[in-house]
N, C-alpha and C positions, 0 to 999 in steps of 0.2 A: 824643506823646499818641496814644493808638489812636483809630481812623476811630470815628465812631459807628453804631450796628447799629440800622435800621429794619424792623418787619416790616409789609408792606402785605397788609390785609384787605379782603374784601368779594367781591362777586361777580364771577364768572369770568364772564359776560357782559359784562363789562366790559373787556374785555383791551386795547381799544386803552387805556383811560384808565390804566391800570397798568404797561401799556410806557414810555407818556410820564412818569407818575411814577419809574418805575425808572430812565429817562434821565435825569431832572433829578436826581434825587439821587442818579444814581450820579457825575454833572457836577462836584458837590457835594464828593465826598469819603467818600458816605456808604454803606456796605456795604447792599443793602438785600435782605430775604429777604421772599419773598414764596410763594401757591401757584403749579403750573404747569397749564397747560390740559392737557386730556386729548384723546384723537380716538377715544375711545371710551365707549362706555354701561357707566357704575358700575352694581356691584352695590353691595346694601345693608353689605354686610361691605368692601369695598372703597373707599367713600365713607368709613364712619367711622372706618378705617385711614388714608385721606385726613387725616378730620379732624385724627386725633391729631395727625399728623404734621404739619399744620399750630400745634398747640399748642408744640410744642415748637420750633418756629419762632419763637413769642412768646416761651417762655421765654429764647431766646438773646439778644432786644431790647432796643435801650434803649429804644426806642418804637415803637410800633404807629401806623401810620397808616391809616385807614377812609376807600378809595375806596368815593363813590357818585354816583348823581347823582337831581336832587330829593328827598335825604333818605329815600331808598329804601334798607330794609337787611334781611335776610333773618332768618332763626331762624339759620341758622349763623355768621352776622356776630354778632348780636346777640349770641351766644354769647362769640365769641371777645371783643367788648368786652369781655362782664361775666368771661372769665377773665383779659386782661390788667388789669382793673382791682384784682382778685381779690390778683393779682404785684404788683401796685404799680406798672403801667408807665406813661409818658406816652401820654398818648393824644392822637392828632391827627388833622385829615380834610381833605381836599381842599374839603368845605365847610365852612366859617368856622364855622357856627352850628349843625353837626349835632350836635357831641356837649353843647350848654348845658343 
């Protein structure tokens, strides 16, 4: 049976919590794609070549996982939920109760 394919969203402020997620379920068995941090200032045409490219990230998932913390989630997260829901993915979060 093939490994299952996670895509982890949410903000890149966030990197240590998305390191520890990628650990645990890469622990797992579980292939996980995720965005990667930059060391540099996006331009506007650069960020939504960003984005896409994180869409197609989702596309390849069997589920999306939404790190955040206190329920904190951006226009670009927000996004990505409503297009993985859009796909039909599972969706799931590091908090129990964000996506109810």
């Amino acid at each position: 049976m093939a490994p299952q394919v996670v895509c982890l969203c949410g903000s890149l402020r966030l990197a240590a919590l998305f390191r520890a997620e990628r650990r645990r379920l890469t622990a797992q068995g579980v292939i996980v794609l995720g965005p990667e941090e930059t060391e540099h200032e996006l331009t506007a045409e650069h960020r939504a070549m960003l984005g896409e490219l994180h869409l197609r990230r989702i596309d390849l998932a069997d589920e999306v996982r939404i790190i955040s913390v206190d329920g904190c989630l951006g226009e670009a997260t927000r996004r990505e939920i409503d297009y993985a829901r859009s796909r039909g993915k599972v969706l799931s979060a590091v908090e129990p109760d964000l996506l109810r």
